[in-house]
C-alpha positions as CSV (number, residue, x, y, z in Angstrom):
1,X,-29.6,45.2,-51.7
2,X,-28.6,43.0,-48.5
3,X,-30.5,43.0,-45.6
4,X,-28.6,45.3,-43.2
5,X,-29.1,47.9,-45.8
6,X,-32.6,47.6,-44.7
7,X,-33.7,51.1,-42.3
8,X,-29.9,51.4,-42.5
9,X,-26.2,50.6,-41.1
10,X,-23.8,51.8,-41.2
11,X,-21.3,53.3,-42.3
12,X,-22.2,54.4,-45.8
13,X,-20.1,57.8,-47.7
14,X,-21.5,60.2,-49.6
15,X,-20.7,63.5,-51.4
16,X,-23.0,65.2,-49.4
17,X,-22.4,63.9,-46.2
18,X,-20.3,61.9,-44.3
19,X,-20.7,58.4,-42.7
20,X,-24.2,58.7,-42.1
21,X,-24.9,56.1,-39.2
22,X,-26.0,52.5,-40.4
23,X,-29.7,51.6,-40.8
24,X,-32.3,51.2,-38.5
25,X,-33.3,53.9,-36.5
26,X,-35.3,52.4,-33.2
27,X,-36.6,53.1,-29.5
28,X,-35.9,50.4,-26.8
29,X,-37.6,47.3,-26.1
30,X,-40.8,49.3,-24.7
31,X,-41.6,50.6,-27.8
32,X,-40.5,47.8,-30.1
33,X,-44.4,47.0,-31.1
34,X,-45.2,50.8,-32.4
35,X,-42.0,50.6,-34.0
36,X,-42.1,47.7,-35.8
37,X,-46.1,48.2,-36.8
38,X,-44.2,51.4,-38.4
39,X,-41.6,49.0,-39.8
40,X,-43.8,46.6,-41.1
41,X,-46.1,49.2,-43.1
42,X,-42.6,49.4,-45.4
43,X,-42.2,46.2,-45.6
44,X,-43.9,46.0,-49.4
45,X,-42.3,49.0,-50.8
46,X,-39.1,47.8,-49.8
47,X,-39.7,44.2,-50.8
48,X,-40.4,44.9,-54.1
49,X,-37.0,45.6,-55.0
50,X,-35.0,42.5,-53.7
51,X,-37.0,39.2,-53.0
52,X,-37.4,36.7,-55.0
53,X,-40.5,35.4,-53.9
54,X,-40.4,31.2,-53.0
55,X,-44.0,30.7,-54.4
56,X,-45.8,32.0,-57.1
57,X,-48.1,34.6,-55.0
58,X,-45.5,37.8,-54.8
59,X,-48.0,39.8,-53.0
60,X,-48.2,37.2,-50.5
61,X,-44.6,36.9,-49.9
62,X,-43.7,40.8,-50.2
63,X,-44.2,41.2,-46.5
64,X,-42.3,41.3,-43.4
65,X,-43.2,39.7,-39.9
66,X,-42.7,39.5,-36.1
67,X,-43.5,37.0,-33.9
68,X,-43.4,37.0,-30.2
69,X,-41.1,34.0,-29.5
70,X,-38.0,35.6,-31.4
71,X,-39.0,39.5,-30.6
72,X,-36.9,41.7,-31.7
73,X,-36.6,40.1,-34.9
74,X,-38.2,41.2,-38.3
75,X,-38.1,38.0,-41.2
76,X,-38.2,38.4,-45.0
77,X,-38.6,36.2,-47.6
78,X,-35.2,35.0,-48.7
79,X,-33.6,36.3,-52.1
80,X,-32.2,33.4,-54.3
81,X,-28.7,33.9,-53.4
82,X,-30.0,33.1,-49.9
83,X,-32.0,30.0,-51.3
84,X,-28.4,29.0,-52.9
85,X,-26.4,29.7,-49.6
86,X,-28.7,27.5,-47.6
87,X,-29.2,24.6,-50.5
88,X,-33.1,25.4,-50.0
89,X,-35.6,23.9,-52.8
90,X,-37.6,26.7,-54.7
91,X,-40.3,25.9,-52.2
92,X,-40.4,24.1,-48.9
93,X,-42.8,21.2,-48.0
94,X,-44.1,18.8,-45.3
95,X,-40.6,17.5,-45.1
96,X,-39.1,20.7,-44.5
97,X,-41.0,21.4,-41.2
98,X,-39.3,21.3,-38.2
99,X,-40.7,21.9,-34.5
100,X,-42.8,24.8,-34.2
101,X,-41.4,28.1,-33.5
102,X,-44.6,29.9,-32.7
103,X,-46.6,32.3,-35.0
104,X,-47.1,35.4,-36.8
105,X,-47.8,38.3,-34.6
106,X,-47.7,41.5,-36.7
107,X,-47.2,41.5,-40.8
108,X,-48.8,44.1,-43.3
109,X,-50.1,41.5,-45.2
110,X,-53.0,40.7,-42.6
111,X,-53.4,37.0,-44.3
112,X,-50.1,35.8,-42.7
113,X,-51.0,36.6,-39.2
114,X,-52.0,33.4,-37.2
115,X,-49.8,31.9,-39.7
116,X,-47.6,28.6,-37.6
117,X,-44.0,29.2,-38.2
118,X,-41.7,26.5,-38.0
119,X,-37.8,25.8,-37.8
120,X,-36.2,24.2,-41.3
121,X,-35.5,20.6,-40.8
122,X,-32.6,20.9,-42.0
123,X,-31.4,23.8,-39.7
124,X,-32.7,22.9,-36.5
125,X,-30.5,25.4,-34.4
126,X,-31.3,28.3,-36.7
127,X,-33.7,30.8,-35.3
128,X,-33.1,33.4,-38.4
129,X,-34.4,30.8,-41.0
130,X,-38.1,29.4,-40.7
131,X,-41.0,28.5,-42.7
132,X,-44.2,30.4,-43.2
133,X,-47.2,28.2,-43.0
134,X,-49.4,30.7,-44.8
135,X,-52.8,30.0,-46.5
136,X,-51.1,30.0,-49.8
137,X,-48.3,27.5,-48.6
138,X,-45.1,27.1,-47.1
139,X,-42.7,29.7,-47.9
140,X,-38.6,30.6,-46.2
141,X,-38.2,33.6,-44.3
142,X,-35.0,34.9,-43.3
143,X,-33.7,37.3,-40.5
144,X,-30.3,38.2,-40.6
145,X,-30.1,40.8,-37.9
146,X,-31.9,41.8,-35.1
147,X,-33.8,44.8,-34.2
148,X,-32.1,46.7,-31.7
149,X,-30.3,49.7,-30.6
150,X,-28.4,51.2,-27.9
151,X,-29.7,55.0,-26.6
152,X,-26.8,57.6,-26.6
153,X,-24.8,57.1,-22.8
154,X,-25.7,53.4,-23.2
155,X,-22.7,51.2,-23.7
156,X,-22.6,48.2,-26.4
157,X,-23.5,45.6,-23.9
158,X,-26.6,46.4,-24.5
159,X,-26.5,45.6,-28.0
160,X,-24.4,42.6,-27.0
161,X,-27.4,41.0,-24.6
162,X,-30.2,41.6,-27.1
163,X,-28.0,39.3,-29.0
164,X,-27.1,36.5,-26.4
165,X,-23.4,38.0,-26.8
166,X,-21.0,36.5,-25.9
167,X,-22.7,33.3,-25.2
168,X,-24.1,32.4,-28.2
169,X,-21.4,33.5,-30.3
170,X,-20.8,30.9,-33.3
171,X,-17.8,33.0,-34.9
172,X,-16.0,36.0,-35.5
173,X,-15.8,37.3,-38.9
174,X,-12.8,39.9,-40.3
175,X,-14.0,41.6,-43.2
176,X,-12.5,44.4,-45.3
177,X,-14.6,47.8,-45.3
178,X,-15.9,46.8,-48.5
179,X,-17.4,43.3,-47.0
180,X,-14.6,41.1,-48.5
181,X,-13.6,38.2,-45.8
182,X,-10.4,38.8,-44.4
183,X,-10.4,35.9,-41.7
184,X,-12.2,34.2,-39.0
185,X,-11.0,35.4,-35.5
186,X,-10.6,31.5,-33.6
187,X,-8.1,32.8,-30.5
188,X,-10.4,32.4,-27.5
189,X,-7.9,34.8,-25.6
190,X,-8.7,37.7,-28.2
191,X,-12.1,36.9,-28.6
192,X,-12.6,37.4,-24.7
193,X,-10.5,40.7,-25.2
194,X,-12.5,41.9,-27.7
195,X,-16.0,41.6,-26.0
196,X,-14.1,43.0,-23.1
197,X,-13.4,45.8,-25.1
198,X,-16.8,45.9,-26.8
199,X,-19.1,46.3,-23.8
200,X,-17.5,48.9,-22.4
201,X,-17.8,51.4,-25.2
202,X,-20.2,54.0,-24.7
203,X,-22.6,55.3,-27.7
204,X,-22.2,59.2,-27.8
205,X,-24.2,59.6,-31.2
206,X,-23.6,60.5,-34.2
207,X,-22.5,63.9,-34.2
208,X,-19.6,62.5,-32.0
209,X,-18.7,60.5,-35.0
210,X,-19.0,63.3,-37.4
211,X,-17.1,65.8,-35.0
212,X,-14.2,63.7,-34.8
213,X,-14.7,63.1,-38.4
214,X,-13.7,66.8,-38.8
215,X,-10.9,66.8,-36.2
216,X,-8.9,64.0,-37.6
217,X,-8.9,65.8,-41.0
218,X,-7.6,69.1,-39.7
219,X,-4.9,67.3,-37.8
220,X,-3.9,66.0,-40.8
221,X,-4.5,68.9,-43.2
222,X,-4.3,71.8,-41.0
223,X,-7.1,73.3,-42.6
224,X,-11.4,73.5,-42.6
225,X,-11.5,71.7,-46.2
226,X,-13.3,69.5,-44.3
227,X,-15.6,70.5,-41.5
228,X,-18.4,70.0,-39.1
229,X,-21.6,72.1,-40.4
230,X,-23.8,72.7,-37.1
231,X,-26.8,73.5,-39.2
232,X,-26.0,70.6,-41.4
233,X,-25.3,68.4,-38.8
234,X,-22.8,66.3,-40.5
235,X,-19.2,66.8,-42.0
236,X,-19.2,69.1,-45.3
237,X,-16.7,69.9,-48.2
238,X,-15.0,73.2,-49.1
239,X,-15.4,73.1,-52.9
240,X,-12.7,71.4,-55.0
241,X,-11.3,74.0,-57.6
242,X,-8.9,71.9,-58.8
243,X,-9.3,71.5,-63.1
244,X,-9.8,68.1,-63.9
245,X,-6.4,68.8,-66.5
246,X,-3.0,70.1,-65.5
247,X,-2.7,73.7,-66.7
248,X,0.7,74.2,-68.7
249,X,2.0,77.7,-69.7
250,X,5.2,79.2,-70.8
251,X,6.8,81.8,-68.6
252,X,9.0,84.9,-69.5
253,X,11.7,83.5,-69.9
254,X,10.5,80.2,-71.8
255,X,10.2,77.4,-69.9
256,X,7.1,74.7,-69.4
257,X,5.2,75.4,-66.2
258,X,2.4,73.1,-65.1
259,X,0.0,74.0,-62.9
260,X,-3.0,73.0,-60.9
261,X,-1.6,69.5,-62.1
262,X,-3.0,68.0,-58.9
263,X,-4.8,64.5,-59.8
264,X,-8.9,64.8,-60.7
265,X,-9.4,61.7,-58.1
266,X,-7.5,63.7,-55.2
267,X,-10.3,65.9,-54.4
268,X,-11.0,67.1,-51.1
269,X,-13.5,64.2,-50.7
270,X,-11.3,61.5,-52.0
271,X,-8.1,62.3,-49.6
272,X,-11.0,62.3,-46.6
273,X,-12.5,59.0,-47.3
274,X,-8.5,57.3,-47.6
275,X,-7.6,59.3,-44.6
276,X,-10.8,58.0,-42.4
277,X,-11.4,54.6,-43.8
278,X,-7.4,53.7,-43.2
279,X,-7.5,50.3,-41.4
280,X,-11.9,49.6,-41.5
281,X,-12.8,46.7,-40.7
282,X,-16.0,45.0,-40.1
283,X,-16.4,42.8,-37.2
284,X,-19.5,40.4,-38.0
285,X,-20.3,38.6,-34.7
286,X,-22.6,35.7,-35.4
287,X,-24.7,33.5,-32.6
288,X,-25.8,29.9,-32.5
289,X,-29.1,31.2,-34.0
290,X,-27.8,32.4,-37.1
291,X,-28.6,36.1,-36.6
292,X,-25.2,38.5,-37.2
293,X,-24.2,41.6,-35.3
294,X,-21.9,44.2,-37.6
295,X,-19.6,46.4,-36.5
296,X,-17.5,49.0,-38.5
297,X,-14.4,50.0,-36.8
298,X,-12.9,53.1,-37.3
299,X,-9.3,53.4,-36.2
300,X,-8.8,56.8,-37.3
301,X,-11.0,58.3,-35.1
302,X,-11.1,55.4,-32.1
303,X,-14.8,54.8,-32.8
304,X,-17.1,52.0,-33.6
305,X,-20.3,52.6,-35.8
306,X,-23.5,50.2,-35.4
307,X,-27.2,50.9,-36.0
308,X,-27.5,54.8,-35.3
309,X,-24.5,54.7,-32.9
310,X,-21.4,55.7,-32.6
311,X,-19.1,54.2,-29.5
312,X,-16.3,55.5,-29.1
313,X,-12.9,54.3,-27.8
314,X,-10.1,55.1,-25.6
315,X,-6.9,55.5,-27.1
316,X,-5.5,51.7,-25.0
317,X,-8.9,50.8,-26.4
318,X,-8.1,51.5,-29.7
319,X,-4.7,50.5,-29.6
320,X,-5.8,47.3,-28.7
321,X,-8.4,46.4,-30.6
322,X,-6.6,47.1,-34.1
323,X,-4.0,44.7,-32.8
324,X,-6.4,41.9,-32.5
325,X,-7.6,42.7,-35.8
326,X,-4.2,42.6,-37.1
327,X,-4.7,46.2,-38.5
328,X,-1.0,47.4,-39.5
């Protein structure tokens, strides 16, 4: 499972419902602490399934922490195709330390807090990778993304500051809906136009997203196939009748007729997803500090999913914004 799967992100389909907003479901800054102490208690269940722990005490490693000199961060051990990414040794040692980040303020395990935590030598920039100097030994920790949301009415500037966006932007990442890299975005002209763009967009929740969901597919369909369920609170299916074989008869007069012939994969739910996920893409912004902000662009229904929001777009907005994308 990657990381920004973790209380999660965005933008995943299901038979049951549509685009459920991605992961992580917070309050603001004030309440970060209660949040993450909530956070944290998961921290083992969910660790269980992906790490691959860099020493040989798995309990140990299992858990997430916070530290007050990168706050709205929350780092995890780091899986072995992170290990691989960032040529790290199984296990860090003295000459892995860098200069001192500051040290654990809130973890499950209890052990770890007090813990030093230090830059990797070799990354000296990176605030998302560190070493854990825990009683048990060193040990990488990773943070990919940061913890932070905008409230509904709030625009994605706010999203963009928690991040140090645009200033400590390190690259622009294109990616395909399923994560495969399209292209790095290098035109300083359209970068500017696209955080222009960006921090203006204003977070009108998640039923927003789901409404227009529903409206795009009766514009297209002309019918309630697809739909917004008020007690549901998300988009729901009429259901597909269709036989999964074409029905052939003979008529009167002794010709072939085939009916209900209409292909098993063109269910209701299959023409939805092609006609909402035309033109995704993911924008991955990533700073100086190594920690990426993802954003799933929707140009079928002028909208921008992130977190638990859902910004939406005005139709120059839009317009504009697929261009620099090079969405066709």
């Amino acid at each position: 499972m990657k990381k920004e799967d973790f209380c999660d992100v965005m933008g995943e389909i299901q038979e049951d419902f549509i685009l459920e907003a991605r992961e992580k479901v917070q309050k603001r800054h004030w309440g970060r602490w209660v949040v993450l102490a909530a956070c944290l208690c998961l921290a083992v269940v969910l660790a269980s399934t992906r790490w691959q722990p860099s020493t040989t005490n798995t309990e140990a490693v299992a858990c997430g922490f916070t530290m007050e000199a990168v706050p709205d961060a929350i780092y995890f051990p780091v899986t072995r195709e992170e290990r691989e990414q960032y040529n790290l040794a199984e296990a860090p040692d003295e000459d892995d330390l860098g200069a001192i980040m500051g040290t654990v303020t809130s973890c499950e395990d209890e052990t770890l807090i007090g813990s030093s935590v230090y830059h990797v030598a070799a990354y000296p920039a990176l605030d998302s990778l560190c070493i854990v100097a825990s009683p048990d030994g060193y040990t990488y920790y990773l943070c990919e993304a940061l913890y932070a949301s905008a409230a509904e009415g709030e625009t994605l500037e706010v999203l963009l500051e928690t991040y140090g966006l645009p200033d400590s932007l390190a690259s622009v990442e294109v990616l395909e809906k399923d994560f495969t890299p399209l292209y790095t975005m290098e035109d300083s002209q359209k970068i500017d136009t696209m955080f222009a763009i960006l921090s203006t967009t204003v977070n009108q929740g998640k039923e927003a997203g789901e409404r227009r969901f529903a409206d795009v597919w009766y514009a297209a369909y002309g019918n309630d196939d697809v739909r917004y369920s008020e007690a549901e609170g998300h988009c729901v299916f009429a259901a597909d009748e269709t036989p999964s074989e074409p029905v052939t008869e003979t008529d009167g007069a002794g010709n072939i007729v085939v009916s209900n012939s209409r292909p098993p994969s063109d269910s209701v739910y299959d023409r939805a997803q092609a006609l909402w996920t035309a033109g995704e893409r993911i924008l991955r912004l990533t700073t100086a500090q190594g920690f990426s902000l993802e954003l799933d662009f929707f140009p079928s229904i002028q909208a921008i999913f992130c977190n638990d929001g859902c910004f939406i777009l005005t139709d120059s907005q839009s317009e504009t914004l697929a261009e620099l994308l090079e969405i066709s």
